[in-house]
N, C-alpha and C positions, 0 to 999 in steps of 0.2 A: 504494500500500500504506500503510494505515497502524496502528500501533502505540503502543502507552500505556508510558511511561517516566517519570520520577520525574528533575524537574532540580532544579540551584539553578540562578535568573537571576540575574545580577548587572546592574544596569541602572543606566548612569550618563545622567542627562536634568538638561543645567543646574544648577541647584545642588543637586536630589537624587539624593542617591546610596545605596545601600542593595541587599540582596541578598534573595529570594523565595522562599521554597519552594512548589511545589505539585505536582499532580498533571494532565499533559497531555498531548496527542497529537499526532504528527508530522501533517503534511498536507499532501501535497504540498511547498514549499518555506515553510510558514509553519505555527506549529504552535498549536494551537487550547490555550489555557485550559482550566482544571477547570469543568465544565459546559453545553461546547458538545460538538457534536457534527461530525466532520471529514466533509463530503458532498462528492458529484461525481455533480452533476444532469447526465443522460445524457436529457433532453425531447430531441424533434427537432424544436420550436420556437425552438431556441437558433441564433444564424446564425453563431457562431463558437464554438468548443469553450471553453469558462468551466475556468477554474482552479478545483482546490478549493477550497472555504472551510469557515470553520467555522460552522454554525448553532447559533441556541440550542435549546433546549428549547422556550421559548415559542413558535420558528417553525415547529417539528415538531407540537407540539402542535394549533397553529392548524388544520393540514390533517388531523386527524384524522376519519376516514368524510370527509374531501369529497372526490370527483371530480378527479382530473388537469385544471388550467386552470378549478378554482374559482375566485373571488372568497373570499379570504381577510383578517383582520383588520381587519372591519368596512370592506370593500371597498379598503382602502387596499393589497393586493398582491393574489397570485393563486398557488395551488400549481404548483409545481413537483418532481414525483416527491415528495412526501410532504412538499414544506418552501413555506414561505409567505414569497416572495419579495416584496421592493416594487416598485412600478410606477415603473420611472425610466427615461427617455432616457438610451442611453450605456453602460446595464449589459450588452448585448452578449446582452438576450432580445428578441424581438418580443411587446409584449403585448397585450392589446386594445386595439382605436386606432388601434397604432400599424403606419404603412405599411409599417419597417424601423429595425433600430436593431444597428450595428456595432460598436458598445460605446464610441464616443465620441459628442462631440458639437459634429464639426466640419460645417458646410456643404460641400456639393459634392464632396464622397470618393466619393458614391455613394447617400448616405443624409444626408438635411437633420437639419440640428443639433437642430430639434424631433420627429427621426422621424416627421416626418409627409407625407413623401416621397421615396420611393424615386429622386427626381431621374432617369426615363424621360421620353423626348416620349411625349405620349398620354396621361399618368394625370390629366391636366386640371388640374394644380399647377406653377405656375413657379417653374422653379428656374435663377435668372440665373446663375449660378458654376457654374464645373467646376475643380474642382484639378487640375492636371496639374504637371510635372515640370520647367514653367517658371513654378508659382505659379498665382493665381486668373485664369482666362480667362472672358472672356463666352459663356453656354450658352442658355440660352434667353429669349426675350421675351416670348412667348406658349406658351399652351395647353391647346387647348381639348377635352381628352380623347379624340382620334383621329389617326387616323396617313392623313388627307385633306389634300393641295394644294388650294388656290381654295377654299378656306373662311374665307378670312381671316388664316388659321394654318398654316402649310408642314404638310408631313410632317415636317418637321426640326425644327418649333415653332419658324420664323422668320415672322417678319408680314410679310403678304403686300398690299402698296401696290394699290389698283387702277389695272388697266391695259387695253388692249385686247390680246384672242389670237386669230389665228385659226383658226378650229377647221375641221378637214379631213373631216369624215366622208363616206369615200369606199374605196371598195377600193383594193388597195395594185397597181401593177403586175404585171403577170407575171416572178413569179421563182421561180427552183429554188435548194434548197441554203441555205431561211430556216431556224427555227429558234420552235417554237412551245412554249409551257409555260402551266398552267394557274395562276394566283397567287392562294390561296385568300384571302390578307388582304382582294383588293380584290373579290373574286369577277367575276374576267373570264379572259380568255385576251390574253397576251402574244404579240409573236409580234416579233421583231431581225433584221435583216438579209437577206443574200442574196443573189444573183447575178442581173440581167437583163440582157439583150440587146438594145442599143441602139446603133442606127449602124450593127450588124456587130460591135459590142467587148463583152464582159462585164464588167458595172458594178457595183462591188459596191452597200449599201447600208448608211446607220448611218440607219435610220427606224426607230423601233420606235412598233407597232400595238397598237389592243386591240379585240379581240372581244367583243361583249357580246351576243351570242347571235343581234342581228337584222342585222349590221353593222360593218363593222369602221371605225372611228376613229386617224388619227396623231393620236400624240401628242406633244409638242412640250416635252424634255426640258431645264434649263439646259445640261447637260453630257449628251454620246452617247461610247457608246465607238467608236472610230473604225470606218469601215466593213469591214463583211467579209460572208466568208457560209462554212458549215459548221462554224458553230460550236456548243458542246455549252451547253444552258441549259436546268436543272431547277430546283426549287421546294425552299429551304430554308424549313422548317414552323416550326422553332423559333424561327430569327432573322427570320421573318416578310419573308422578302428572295427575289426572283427571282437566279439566280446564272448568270453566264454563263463559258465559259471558251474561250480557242482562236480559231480560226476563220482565213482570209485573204483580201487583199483581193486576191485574181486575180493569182498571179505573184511577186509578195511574200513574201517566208519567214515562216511558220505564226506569230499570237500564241503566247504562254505567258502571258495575263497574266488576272485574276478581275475581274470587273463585278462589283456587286451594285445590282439596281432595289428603290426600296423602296416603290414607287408613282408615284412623282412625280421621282425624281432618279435618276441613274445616279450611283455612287458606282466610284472603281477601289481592290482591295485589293492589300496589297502583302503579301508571304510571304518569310518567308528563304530557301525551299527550291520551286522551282517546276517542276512534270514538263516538256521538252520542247515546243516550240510542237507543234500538229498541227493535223487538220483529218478530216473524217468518221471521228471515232471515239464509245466508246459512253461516254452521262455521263448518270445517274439517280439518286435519293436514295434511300438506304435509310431508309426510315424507324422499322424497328426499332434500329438502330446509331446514327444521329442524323449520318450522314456523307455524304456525295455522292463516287460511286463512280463512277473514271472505268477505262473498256481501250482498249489498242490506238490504232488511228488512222492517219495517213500525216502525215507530216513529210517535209522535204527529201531529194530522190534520195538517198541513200549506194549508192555503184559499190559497195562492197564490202560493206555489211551491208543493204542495201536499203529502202525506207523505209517499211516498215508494221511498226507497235512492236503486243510483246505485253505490255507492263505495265502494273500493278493498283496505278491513286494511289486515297487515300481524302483529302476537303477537309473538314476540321472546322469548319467558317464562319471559321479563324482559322490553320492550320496545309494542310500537306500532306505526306503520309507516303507514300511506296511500300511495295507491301505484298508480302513476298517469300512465295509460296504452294507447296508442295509437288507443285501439280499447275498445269500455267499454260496455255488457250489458245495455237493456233498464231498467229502476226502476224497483224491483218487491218489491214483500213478498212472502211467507205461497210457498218459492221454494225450491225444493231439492240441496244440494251440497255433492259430493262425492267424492274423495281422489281416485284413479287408482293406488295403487303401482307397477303395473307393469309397462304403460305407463306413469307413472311419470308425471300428471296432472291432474289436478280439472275439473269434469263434473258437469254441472249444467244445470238442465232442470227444465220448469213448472213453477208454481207459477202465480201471477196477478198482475198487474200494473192497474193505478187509475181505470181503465171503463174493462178490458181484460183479460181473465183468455188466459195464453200463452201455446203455444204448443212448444218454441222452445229448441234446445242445444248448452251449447257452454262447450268449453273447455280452462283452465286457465294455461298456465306451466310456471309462474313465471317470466313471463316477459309480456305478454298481452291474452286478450280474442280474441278467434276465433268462429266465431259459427261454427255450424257440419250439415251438410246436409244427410240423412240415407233415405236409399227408403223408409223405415219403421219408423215413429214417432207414439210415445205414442199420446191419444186424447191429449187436453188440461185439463189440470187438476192443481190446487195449491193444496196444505195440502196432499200432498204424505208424506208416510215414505220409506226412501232411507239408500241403506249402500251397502257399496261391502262386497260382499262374497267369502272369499278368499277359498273356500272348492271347488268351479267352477267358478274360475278366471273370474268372471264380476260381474257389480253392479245391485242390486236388488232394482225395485218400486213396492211398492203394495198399492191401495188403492187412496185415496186423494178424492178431490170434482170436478164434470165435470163442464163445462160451464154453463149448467142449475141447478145446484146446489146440484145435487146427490150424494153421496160418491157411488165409483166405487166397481167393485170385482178384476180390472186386476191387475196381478203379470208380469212387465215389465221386461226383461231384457236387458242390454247394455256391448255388449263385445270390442268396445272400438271403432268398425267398423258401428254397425247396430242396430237398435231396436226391438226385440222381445219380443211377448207376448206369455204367459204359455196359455201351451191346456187345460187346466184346470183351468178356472179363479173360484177357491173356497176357495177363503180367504172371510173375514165376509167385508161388506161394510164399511166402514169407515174414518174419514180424521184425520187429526192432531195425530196420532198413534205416541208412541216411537219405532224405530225399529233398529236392531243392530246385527254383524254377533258373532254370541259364535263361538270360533276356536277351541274348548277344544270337541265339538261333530260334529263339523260341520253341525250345525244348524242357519238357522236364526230365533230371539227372537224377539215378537211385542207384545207389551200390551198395553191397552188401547184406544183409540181413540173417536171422537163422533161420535155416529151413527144415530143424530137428532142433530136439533141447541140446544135443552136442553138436550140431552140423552146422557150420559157416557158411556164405557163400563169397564168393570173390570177383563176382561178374554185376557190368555195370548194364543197365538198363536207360531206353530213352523213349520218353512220350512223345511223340510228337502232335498233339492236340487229337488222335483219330485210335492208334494204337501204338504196343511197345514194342522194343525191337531192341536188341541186344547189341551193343557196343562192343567192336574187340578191339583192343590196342596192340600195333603192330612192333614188332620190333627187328632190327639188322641182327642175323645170325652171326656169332665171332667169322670174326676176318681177317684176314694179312694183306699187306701190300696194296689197299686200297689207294684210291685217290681222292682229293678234299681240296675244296676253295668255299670261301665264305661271301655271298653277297649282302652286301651291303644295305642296299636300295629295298630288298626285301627282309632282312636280317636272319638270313638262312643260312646254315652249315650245309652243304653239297658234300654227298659218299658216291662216289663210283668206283663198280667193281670190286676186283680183289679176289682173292684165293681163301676160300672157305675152307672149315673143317674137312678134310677126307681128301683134299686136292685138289677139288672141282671150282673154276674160275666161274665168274657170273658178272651180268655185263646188268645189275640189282641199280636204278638211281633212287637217293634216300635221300630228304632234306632235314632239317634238324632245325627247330625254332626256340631252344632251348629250356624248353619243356619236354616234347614230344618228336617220336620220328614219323615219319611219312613216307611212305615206296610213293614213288612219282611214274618210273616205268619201266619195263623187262623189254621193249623192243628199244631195237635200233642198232647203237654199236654192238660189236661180235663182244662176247665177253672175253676179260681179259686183266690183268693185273699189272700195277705200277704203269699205269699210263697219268701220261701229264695235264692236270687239271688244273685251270684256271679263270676269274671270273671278268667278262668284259664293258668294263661299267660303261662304257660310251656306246655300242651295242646292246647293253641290259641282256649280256647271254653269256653263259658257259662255255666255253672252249674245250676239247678235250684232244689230245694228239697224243698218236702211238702207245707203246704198252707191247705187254707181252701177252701172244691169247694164245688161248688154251690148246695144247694139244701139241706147241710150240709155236714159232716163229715170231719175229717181232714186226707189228705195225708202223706203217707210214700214211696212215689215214687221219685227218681232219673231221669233229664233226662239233654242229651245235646243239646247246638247249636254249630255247627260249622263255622255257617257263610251263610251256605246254606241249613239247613234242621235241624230237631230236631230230636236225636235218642236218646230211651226208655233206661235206663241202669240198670242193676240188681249187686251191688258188692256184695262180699261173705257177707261180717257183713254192715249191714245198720242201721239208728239210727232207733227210734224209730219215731212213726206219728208226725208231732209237723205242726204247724201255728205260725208267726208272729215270727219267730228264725233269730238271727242275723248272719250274715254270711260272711267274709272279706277271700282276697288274703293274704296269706303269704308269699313273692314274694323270699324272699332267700331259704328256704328250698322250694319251689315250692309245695305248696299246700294251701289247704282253709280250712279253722277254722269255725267253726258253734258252735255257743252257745246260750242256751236257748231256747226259746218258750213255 
């Protein structure tokens, strides 16, 4: 509030001393002079709430007819709600330019002393300092504007030494009880943990995979969280982090404790307040709320209150809150929960409470549970694998275990109204499956599940909106004397050839994306080994000359790939026959160098 009042100042400064009369206005805690004006710039470009002050005339003036986030007094400020503010680091505005600015101008608080970095990994600006609460600590070293490992530059913006890794790309064993989620930052499918059966013993697993649509890939983490399997792991959008919670390792009392993947590093987060360890319970992100919402589950026997919990946690990427609802599901476990972003709440059907495998549904929107009444309900069934499919707007059940204790074939659908089943229930039997929707093909992605109380499976499954079909991932048989060039343009490792187990040469092309391999094709060059391969980036094609083929003799043949076929090529002057010739790009002049053999 402010108001016009009439003082005398009396103001004693050093050796003047003397008293004022004028005409001024309160303002906040500091009261403006005869001829300013007391304002309280309300932009929502300001990143902290600015005290009043008082402008002059001239500053009001300046913004007269300009635009909100003018260029004001002869560029040297910029409007502000009708007043022409100056361009300063520190003032506690963001203004053009500037990345961030908290109204100082100290380094590492958050926002660098020149506002010209928000001090994040990834915005491609190093920023070495972090202030924290025992003074200046070392933050970053690198980076190179992305949230990529083996780039040179962590995901954490620490540099990355070269080294040798080896890289697994291979399917993951037969296990039930993993744990799959789709991670849009990196656009792949994740997939932790597990339970397999080996020896006769149930093993847990701390591997974590990634699917990249042809193949699944381990990945090979500094830090894993330790092993288990049934644990609950959804996709935080905001803080760009896979998030995992729960789970056990065979026998062991349930975690309670929060993972977050950020790509590249398994991170553990610590909470003042953490719900109860458990294990097959339901955990999905709401994404209108901005919170990952967990129910239910089984935890340790209790003789006297029995061990399938019916409470409602919400995880704010930083806290955990129980959420007390007016209307609450009965206990379960081994039940589906799934995320509706179009209707904008949590569906949960199925699962079993202490004696009952259930048949029913309810729905969560962040205030209380309702159950849902549908002419059409799935059987009763726990250990479903569940996930919406955003490629035909409703959520997908397939599988789980009946009342009598079968694992099922139906593929359920819920469009938010009714329950339907696929006319074609020809998915593999199974319960406790990881299952999860790929957006990048518009498939849904299932691997694993048990299909006996001791039987695993290890084969991945894909819906494609109609029916399922079975995925296999291929892989290059051991080989010697192959040949290899890597392009660039597509970020492809190239295999030709080589001399296989037993003797037998093979004329096999394989690319490699650093996931997964790929046979590309069996016709064309004769097979053969130690021939010279290399990649033609002014061209965009493979080269390939001479080698030794099967049977003996050495080649003097040219041929290409372009990506989609191999063609035979005759130049005027060709070298001569050679085997095992070394062969590189020479990327400024635009040609490839071949020496010896």
């Amino acid at each position: 509030m402010t108001s016009s009042v009439s003082v005398v100042s009396c103001v004693v400064i050093a050796v003047l001393t003397g008293c004022v009369s004028r005409s001024s206005v309160e303002c906040g805690e500091v009261v403006c002079p005869s001829g300013t004006i007391c304002r309280q710039v309300t932009a929502t470009d300001a990143e902290q709430a600015p005290a009043p002050f008082c402008a002059t005339e001239a500053q009001v003036a300046a913004c007269d007819a300009l635009d909100e986030g003018a260029p004001c007094d002869a560029g040297r400020g910029w409007c502000h709600d009708s007043v022409c503010l100056q361009r300063d680091c520190g003032d506690g505005w963001k203004d053009p330019g500037e990345a961030c600015d908290d109204g100082n101008t100290r380094t590492g608080d958050g926002c660098a002393g020149d506002c010209s970095s928000n001090e994040t990994c990834g915005n491609g600006r190093v920023d070495p300092v972090r202030v924290g609460s025992t003074g200046a600590n070392p933050n970053e070293d690198c980076d190179d504007g992305n949230l990529r490992s083996h780039d040179g530059c962590s995901s954490t913006c620490a540099r990355e030494l070269p080294q040798w890794t080896q890289l697994q790309p291979m399917p993951p064993s037969p296990h039930w009880g993993t744990s799959l989620v789709y991670d849009a930052a990196y656009a792949r499918i994740v997939m932790f943990g597990g339970v397999a059966p080996i020896n006769g013993e149930k093993v847990s697993s701390d591997a974590t995979y990634e699917w990249t649509g042809a193949g699944w890939s381990r990945v090979t983490t500094q830090l894993a969280p330790p092993p288990r399997s049934f644990a609950g792991l959804t996709y935080d959008p905001v803080h760009r982090r896979v998030i995992m919670f729960g789970g056990d390792a065979g026998g062991e009392a349930p975690f309670n404790d929060v993972w977050e993947l950020d790509g590249a590093k398994w991170t553990p987060r610590v909470a003042a307040t953490s719900p109860l360890g458990r294990i097959r319970f339901g955990f999905a992100y709401d994404g209108r709320r901005k919170v990952a919402v967990m129910f239910g589950g089984f935890r340790d026997k209790d003789p006297v209150n029995g061990g399938r919990l019916a409470d409602t946690w919400e995880w704010d990427g930083t806290t955990w809150t129980q959420v007390t609802t007016a209307t609450s599901p009965p206990p379960r476990s081994a039940h589906a929960l799934v995320y509706d972003p179009v209707r904008g709440v949590m569906v949960m059907w199925g699962g079993q409470d202490e004696t009952t495998v259930l048949d029913d549904t309810w729905e969560y929107d962040g205030t209380d549970w309702r159950r849902i009444t549908s002419a059409t309900m799935p059987v009763a069934l726990h250990g479903v694998a569940a996930t919406y499919d955003p490629a035909h707007h409703r959520i997908l059940s397939n599988g789980g275990t009946d009342a009598s204790g079968n694992p099922v074939t139906t593929t359920y659908f819920y469009d938010g109204t009714s329950w339907q089943s696929a006319s074609r229930p020809v998915s593999p039997a199974r319960d406790a499956a990881g299952l999860v929707a790929d957006p990048r093909d518009g498939t849904v992605v299932m691997f694993g599940g048990r299909t006996a109380p001791n039987n695993a499976s290890g084969e991945t499954w894909q819906w494609n909106g109609a029916s399922w079909s079975q995925a296999h991932q291929l892989l290059p048989s051991a080989r010697v004397n192959a040949s290899a060039a890597y392009d660039p343009m597509a970020g492809l490792a190239w295999m030709f050839g080589g001399r296989l187990d037993g003797g037998t040469f093979t004329n096999e092309l394989w690319s490699f994306d650093g996931h997964v391999w790929t046979r590309n094709a069996t016709s064309g060059p004769a097979a053969r080994r130690s021939g010279a391969l290399a990649y033609d980036q002014l061209h965009r094609q493979l080269v390939l000359f001479g080698g030794e083929l099967d049977g003996g003799g050495i080649a003097g043949d040219t041929w290409t790939w372009n990506g989609t076929a191999w063609s035979s090529v005759a130049p005027p002057l060709t070298p001569p026959p050679r085997t095992a010739a070394a062969m590189a790009t020479d990327v400024l002049p635009g040609r490839l160098v071949m020496h010896g053999g």
